[in-house]
C-alpha positions in Angstrom: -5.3 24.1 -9.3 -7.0 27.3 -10.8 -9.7 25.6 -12.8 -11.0 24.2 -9.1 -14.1 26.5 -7.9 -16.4 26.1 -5.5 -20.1 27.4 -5.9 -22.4 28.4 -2.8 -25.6 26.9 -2.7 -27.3 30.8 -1.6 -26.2 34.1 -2.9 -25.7 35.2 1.3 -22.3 32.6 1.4 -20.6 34.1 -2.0 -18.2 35.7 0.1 -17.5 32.6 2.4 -17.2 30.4 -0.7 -14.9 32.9 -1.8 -12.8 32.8 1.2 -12.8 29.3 1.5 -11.8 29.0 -2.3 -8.5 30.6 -1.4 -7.7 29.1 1.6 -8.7 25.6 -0.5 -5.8 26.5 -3.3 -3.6 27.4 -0.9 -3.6 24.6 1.3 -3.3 22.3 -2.2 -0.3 24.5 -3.3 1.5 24.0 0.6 0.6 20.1 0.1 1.7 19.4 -3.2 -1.5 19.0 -4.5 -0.7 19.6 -8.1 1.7 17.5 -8.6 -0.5 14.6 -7.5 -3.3 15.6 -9.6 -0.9 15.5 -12.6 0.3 12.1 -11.9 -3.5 10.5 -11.9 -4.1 12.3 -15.0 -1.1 11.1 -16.7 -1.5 7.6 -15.5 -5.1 7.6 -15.7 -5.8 6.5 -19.4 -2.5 4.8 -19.8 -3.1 2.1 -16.9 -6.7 2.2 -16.8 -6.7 2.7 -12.7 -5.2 4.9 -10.2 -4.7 4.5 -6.9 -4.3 7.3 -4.1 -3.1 6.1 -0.9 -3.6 8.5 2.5 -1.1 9.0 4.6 -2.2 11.0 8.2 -4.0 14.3 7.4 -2.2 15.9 4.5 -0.4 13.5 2.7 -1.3 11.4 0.1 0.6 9.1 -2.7 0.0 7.8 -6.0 0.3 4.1 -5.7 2.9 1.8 -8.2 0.5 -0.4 -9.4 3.4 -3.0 -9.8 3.5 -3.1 -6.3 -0.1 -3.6 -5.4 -2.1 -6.6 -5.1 -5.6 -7.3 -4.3 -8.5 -9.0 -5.1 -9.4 -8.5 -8.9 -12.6 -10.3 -8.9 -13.8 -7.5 -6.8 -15.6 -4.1 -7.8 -13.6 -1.8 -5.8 -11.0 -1.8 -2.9 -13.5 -1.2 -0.5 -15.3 -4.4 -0.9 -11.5 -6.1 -1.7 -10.8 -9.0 0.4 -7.5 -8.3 0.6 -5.0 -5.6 -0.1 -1.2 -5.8 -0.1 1.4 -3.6 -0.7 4.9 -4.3 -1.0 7.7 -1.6 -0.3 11.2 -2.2 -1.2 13.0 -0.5 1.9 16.8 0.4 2.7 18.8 -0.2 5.6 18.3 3.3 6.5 14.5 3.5 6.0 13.9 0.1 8.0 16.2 1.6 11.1 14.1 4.8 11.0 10.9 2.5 11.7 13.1 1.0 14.4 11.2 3.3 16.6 7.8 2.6 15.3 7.6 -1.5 14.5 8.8 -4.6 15.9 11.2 -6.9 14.8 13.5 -4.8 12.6 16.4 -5.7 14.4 15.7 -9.2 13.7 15.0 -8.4 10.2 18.2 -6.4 9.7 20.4 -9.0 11.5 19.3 -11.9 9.4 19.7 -9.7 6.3 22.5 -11.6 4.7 20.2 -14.8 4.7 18.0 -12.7 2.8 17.0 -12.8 -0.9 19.7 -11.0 -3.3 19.5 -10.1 -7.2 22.4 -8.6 -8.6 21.6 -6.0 -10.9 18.5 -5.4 -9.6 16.2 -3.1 -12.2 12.7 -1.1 -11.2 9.6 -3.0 -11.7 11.3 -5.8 -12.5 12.5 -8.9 -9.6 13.8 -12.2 -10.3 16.2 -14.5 -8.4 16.4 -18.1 -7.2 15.5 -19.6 -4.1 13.5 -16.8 -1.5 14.9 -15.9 1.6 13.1 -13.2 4.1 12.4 -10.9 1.2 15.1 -8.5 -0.2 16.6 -7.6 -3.4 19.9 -6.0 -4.3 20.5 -3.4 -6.9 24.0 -1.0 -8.0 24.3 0.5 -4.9 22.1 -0.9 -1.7 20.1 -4.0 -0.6 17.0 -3.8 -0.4 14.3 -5.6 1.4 10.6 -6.5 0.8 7.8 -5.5 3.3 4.8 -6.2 3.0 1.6 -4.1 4.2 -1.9 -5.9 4.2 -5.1 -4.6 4.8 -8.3 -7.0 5.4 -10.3 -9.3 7.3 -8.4 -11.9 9.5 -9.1 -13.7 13.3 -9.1 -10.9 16.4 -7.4 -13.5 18.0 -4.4 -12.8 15.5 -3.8 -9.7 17.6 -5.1 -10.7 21.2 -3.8 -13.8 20.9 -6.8 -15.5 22.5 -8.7 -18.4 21.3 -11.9 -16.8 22.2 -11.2 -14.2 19.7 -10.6 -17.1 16.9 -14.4 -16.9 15.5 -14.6 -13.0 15.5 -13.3 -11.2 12.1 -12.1 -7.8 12.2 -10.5 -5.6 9.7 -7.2 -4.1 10.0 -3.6 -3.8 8.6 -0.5 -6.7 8.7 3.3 -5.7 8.2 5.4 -8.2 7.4 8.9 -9.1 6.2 9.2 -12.5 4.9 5.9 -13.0 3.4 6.9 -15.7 1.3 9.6 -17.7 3.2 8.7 -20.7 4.9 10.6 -24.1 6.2 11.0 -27.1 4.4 11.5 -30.7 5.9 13.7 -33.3 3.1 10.3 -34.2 1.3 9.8 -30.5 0.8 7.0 -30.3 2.6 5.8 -26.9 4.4 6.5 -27.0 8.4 6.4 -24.0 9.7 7.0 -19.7 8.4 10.3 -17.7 8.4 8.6 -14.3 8.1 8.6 -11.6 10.7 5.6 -9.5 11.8 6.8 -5.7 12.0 3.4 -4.3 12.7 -0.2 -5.2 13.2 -3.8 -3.6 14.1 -7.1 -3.6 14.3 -8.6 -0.6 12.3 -12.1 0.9 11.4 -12.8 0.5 8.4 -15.2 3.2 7.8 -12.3 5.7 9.8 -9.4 4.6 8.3 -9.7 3.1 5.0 -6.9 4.6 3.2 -7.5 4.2 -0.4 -9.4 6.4 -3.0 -9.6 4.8 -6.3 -10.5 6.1 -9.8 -11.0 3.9 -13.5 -10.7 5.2 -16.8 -13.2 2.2 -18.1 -14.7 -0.4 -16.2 -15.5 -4.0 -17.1 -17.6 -6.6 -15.5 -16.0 -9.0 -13.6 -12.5 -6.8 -13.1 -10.8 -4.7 -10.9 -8.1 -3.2 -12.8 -9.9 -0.3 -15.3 -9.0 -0.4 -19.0 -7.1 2.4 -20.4 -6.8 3.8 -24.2 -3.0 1.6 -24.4 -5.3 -1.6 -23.5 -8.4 -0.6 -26.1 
């Protein structure tokens, strides 16, 4: 964090920069700062892109890049059709959202119909036949969830078919993206998954992503990095 300066634009606010340099560093020291900034520029030319995701104010996260899935046709996030995230939550973390979301009770009462690899290793899933999204590794279950950010019907949240026609933007959690029911001929008839949260947001307000490439092609999301060249 010492190599950050700011620079007035007059000589008269040198000593305002100068106080605002400080409290600058030391709101990046109380916030962690530095340790983000290393992660991008470790991951940076090894994956090609980095992804920073907000969280309220102060907090922000490097994002796994396993985990995430957009739209790679497009240029950047912002113009993304889509963005999902999945999380792979504990029993403990999905009771702590008890008090924020919907549904986790349902989620964590169905759990043993769930999903379940034994052995379970980071960054990598496998398994046979999906069930509401979990995965089990050497010491807890864990379960999918799914956060997605675009377009989709307003009437998806007022539930009114007048809405149907209008598009907003905003952010789905699920549990049970993928599981669906089947009749005998294997036919799709209806969805298993669970809706934990939902809500329209502003895009320009609360888009949450910052983004950063080492190399850009055309016709790519994803950067290329020096591993890739």
């Amino acid at each position: 964090m010492k190599e950050f300066r700011l620079v007035g634009l007059v000589p008269e606010q040198d000593h305002n920069v100068s106080m605002l340099e400080k409290e600058l560093k030391h709101w990046m020291k109380r916030n962690k700062w530095s340790k983000l900034l290393n992660e991008v520029v470790e991951q940076l030319p090894i994956q090609g892109s980095v992804v920073i995701r907000k969280y309220g104010d102060n907090e922000a996260k490097v994002v796994d890049l396993r985990y995430l899935y957009n739209d790679q046709a497009a240029e950047s996030l912002a113009t993304a059709r889509y963005i999902i995230l999945k999380d792979l939550m504990s029993y403990t973390e999905m009771y702590k959202m008890s008090k924020v979301w919907d549904n986790v009770d349902t989620v964590l009462e169905n759990f043993e119909n769930y999903r379940a690899v034994v052995g379970y290793d980071e960054g990598t899933l496998g398994g046979g036949n999906s069930g509401v999204g979990a995965v089990k590794n050497n010491t807890q279950n864990l379960v999918e969830v799914f956060t997605r950010f675009g377009e989709f019907p307003k009437s998806w949240i007022t539930h009114k078919e007048s809405d149907d026609n209008e598009l907003v933007w905003g952010k789905f959690i699920v549990c049970g993206a993928d599981n669906v029911k089947k009749n005998d001929n294997n036919q799709i008839i209806g969805e298993n998954g669970v809706i934990l949260w939902a809500e329209e947001l502003d895009k320009d307000k609360d888009f949450p992503f910052k983004e950063v490439h080492y190399k850009k092609v055309k016709g790519r999301w994803l950067g290329v990095g020096i591993v890739e060249m």
